[in-house]
N, C-alpha and C positions, 0 to 999 in steps of 0.2 A: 623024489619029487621032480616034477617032471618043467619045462619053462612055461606053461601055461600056469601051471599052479602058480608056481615064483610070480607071476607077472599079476596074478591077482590078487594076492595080500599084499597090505596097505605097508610102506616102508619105515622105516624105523625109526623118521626123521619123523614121518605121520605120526603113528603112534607114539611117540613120546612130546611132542609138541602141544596135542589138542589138553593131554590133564594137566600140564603143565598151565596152560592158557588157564584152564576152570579154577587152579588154584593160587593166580594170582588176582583172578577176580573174585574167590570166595572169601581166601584169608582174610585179607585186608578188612572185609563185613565183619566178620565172626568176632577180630579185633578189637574194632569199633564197638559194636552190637556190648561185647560183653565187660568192655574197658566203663561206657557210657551203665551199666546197672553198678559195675563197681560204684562210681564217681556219685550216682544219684542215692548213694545210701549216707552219703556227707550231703550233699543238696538238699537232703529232706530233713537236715538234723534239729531244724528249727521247728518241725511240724511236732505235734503228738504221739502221732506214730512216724516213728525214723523209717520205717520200712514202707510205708504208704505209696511212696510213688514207685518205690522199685515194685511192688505187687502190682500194681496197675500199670506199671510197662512190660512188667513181663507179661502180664494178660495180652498186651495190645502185639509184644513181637512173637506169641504163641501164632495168634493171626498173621501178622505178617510175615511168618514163615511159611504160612499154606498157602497165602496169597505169591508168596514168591514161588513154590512149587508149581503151581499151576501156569504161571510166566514161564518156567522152565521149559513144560512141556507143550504147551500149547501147542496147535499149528499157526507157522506164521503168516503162510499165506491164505489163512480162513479168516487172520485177526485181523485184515484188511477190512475185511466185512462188518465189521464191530467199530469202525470208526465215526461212521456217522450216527449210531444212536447213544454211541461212548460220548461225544461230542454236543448233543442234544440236550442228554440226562445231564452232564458238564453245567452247562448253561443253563439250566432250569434250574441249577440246585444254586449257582451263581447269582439268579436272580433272588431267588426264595429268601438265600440269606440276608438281605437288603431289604427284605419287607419287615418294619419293627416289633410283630407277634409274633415272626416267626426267629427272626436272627438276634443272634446274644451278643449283646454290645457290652464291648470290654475297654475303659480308657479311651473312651471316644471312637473305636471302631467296631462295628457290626461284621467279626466276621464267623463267627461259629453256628452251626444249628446241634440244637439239645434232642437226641434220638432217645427221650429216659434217661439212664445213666451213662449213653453212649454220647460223648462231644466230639464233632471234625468238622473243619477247614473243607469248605468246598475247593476254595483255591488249592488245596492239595490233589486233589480229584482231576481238578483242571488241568494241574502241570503234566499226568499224566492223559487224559485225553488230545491234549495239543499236541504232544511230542507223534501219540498216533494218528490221529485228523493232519496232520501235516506230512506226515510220512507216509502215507495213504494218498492224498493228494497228489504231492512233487511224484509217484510213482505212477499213477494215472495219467499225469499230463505232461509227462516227460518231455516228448517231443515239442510241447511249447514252453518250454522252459526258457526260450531269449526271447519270449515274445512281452507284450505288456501284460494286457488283458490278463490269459492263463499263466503264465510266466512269474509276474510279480504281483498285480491288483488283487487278482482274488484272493492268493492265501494270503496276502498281506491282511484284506477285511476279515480272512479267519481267524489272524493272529488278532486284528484290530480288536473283534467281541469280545476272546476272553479277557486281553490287557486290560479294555473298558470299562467290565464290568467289574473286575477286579481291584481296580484305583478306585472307581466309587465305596468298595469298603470303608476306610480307604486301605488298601496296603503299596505301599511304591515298593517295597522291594522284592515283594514276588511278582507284581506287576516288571520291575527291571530283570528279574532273571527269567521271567517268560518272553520277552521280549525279547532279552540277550538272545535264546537259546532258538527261538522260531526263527527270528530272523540269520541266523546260524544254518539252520534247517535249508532255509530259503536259498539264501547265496547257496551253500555246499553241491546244490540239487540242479544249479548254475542259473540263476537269476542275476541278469545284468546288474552292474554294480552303477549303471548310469541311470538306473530304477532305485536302486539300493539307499545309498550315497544322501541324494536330498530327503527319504522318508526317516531316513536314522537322523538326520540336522532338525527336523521339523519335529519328528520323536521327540528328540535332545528339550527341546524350544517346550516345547508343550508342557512335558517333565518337570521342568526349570518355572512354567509359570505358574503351573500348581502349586506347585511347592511356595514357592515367593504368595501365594493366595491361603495357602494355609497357614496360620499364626505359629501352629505348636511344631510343627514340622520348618516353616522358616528361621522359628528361634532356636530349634535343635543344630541344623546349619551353621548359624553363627557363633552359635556357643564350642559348635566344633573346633574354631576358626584358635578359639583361646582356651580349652578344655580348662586346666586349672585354674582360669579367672572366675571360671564357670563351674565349677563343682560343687558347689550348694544348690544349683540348681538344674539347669540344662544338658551337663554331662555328667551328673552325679555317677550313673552306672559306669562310664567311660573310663572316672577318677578310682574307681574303687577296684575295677579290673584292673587296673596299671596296677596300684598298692599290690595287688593280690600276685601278678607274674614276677613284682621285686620282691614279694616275699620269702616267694615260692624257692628263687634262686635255679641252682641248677637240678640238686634234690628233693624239693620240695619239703614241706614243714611233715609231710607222711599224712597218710591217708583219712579223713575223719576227724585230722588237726588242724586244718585251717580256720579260720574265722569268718573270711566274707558269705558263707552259706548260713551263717546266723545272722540275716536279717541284715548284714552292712551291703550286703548285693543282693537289688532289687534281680526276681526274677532267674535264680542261679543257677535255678535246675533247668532252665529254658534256653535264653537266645545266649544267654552268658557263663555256658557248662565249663567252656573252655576255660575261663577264668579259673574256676574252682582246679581244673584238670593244671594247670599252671602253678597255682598256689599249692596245691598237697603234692601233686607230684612230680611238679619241677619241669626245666625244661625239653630233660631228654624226654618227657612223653608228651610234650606241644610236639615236639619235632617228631613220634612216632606220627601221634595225629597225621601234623601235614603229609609224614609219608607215606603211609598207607590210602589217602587220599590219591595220591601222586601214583603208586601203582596201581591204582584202578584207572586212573588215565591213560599211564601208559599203556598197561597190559590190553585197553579198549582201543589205543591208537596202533601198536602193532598189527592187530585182527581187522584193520575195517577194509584193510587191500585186498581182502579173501570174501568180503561180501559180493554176492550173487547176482543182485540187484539195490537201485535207490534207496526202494522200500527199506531193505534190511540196515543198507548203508543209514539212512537219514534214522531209522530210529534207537540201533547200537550209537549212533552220535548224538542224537538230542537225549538217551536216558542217562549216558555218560555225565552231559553237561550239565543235566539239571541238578546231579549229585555232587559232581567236581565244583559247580560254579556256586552253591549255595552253600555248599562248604567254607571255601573260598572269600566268597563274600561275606559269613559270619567271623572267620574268625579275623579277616579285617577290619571289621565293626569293632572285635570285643581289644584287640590289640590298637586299636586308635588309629588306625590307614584311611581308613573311610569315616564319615560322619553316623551316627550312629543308629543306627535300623534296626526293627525286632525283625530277626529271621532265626530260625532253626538251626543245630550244627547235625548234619545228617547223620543216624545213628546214633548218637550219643545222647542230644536233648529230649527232655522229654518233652513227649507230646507221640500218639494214637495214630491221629490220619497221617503224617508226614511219616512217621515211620514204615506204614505201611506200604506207602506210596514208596519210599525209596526203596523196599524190600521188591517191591514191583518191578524195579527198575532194574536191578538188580538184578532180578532173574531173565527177565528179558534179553540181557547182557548175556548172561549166561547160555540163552539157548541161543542168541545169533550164533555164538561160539563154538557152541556143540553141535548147531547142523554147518557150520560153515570148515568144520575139523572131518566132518565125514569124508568119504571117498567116494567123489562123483565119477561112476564108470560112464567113461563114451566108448557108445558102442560102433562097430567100423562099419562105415558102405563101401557097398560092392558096387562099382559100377561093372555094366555090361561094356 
């Protein structure tokens, strides 16, 4: 073999790096994915059929598994071109659910529409439209990125529609993690932070007066403030998760023997999975949880020095964040860190659209990584 040969296959550093990257970004799913049908067959034990909800999540991650293939392979820079009508159909379907023939109002919020026997979360739809419309954007208008105008105003009012329309559900806390994660977008993309700074204060401000304007939402607040004064009422879910994590101990009571999935936690197969995951099986598998959460960030933050462009940069970081941070966020909810919010735990809760949507995310992740693991040949000039 000759040094021309040598000089054009990839080195050995390459080729063992890039599967390695894939499979600290797979495993960790497959984990989750399959830990979360374990956990939902105690979840549902209080229903008729114990298996009910695991058949219809496996229905829903059959789908989200081809949804996430197709993220794989996509091209990325054609999915540029899908942003603006990604972002349009977003917002229509954002709107729709808000009109009251059309949107299925659950506990006082309108946020699902009924497709037949098909239900989803257009705010799920959203989260990933935004991450695209925004990374589409900041890659467009790069060079005025320190400017006001294109810089920080406009995707701010991009970020502003969906947030808006979002809180009118109401939901604040996909409304806070879309928020979190744009404005994330934004700065990374290098938007002055002397732009930044007072819309996150005034954000903050506004957050804070809704909240204070809505009764059930400012008594969940306070009732935070004193959770076990408040257990009969306002943190009832809050008080029963705690029971459920000192149950649980270290190994948990075993799988399908706990009690808070019969009716004493509201909700167990949903925003409060973790709970039941606590209680049966203890807390070396909270602690896998948060880990394997924790290597999808990491193994997403090694990789983003090798993105090519913005584009690729801002959206390997907003799909990262939407799934780290809504993680994150729930299971501080269900462990009493924060006041207490229905959100999602990714992969594991049940629920259709979120799943699919993180499975989306997912693969996107995947293929920044796989075309960014390639071997980009430069070819030499000859000057005369």
């Amino acid at each position: 073999m000759n040094a021309d040969d040598e000089a054009g296959k990839p080195s050995a550093l390459n080729r063992g790096s890039f599967p390695g990257s894939l499979i600290l970004l797979v495993a960790p799913v497959i984990f989750l994915s399959v830990l979360g049908l374990l956990v939902l067959t105690s979840a549902g034990a209080s229903n008729a059929d114990q298996m009910a909800l695991v058949k219809k999540q496996s229905a829903w991650m059959v789908l989200a598994a081809c949804v996430c293939v197709v993220a794989v392979f996509i091209d990325l820079s054609k999915l540029r071109k899908y942003a603006m009508p990604l972002a349009a159909i977003s917002l229509f379907l954002l709107v729709l659910v808000l009109i009251p023939q059309i949107g299925r109002e659950v506990n006082g919020a309108r946020r699902w529409i009924a497709l037949g026997p098909v239900v989803f979360q257009p705010s799920d739809i959203a989260k990933f439209a935004l991450v695209i419309m925004l990374s589409s954007y900041v890659y467009e208008y790069q060079r005025f990125s320190k400017t006001f105008l294109f810089g920080f105003l406009i995707p701010f009012m991009i970020l502003s529609c969906f947030c808006g329309l979002i809180i009118l559900e109401p939901d604040f806390g996909t409304t806070a993690l879309c928020g979190g994660v744009g404005l994330a977008i934004i700065f990374l993309a290098g938007t002055r932070l002397i732009y930044l700074i007072p819309s996150f204060i005034l954000g903050g401000a506004a957050f804070s007066v809704l909240i204070y304007f809505n009764p059930n939402r400012f008594q969940r607040l306070v009732s935070f403030l004193d959770f076990e004064a408040n257990k009969s009422e306002g943190t009832y879910q809050l008080y029963q998760a705690i029971l459920a994590f000192g149950a649980g101990g270290a190994d948990g009571v075993g799988l399908g023997q706990g009690r808070q999935q019969l009716s004493f936690l509201p909700e167990a197969h949903t925003d409060f999975i973790f709970a039941v995951i606590g209680e049966e099986l203890g807390l070396v598998f909270t602690l896998l949880v948060a880990a394997a959460f924790f290597v999808l960030f990491a193994a997403t933050m090694v990789k983003l020095r090798k993105a090519p462009n913005i584009f690729e940069f801002s959206l390997a970081t907003g799909a990262m964040l939407m799934i780290v941070l809504q993680a994150l966020f729930n299971m501080c909810v269900v462990t009493g860190l924060v006041p207490t919010k229905g959100i999602s735990l990714p992969f594991i809760s049940y629920g259709g659209s979120n799943l699919v949507v993180m499975f989306a995310f997912v693969g996107l992740l995947t293929n920044c990584v796989r075309s960014w693991g390639k071997r980009t040949e430069i070819q030499p000039t000859f000057y005369e």
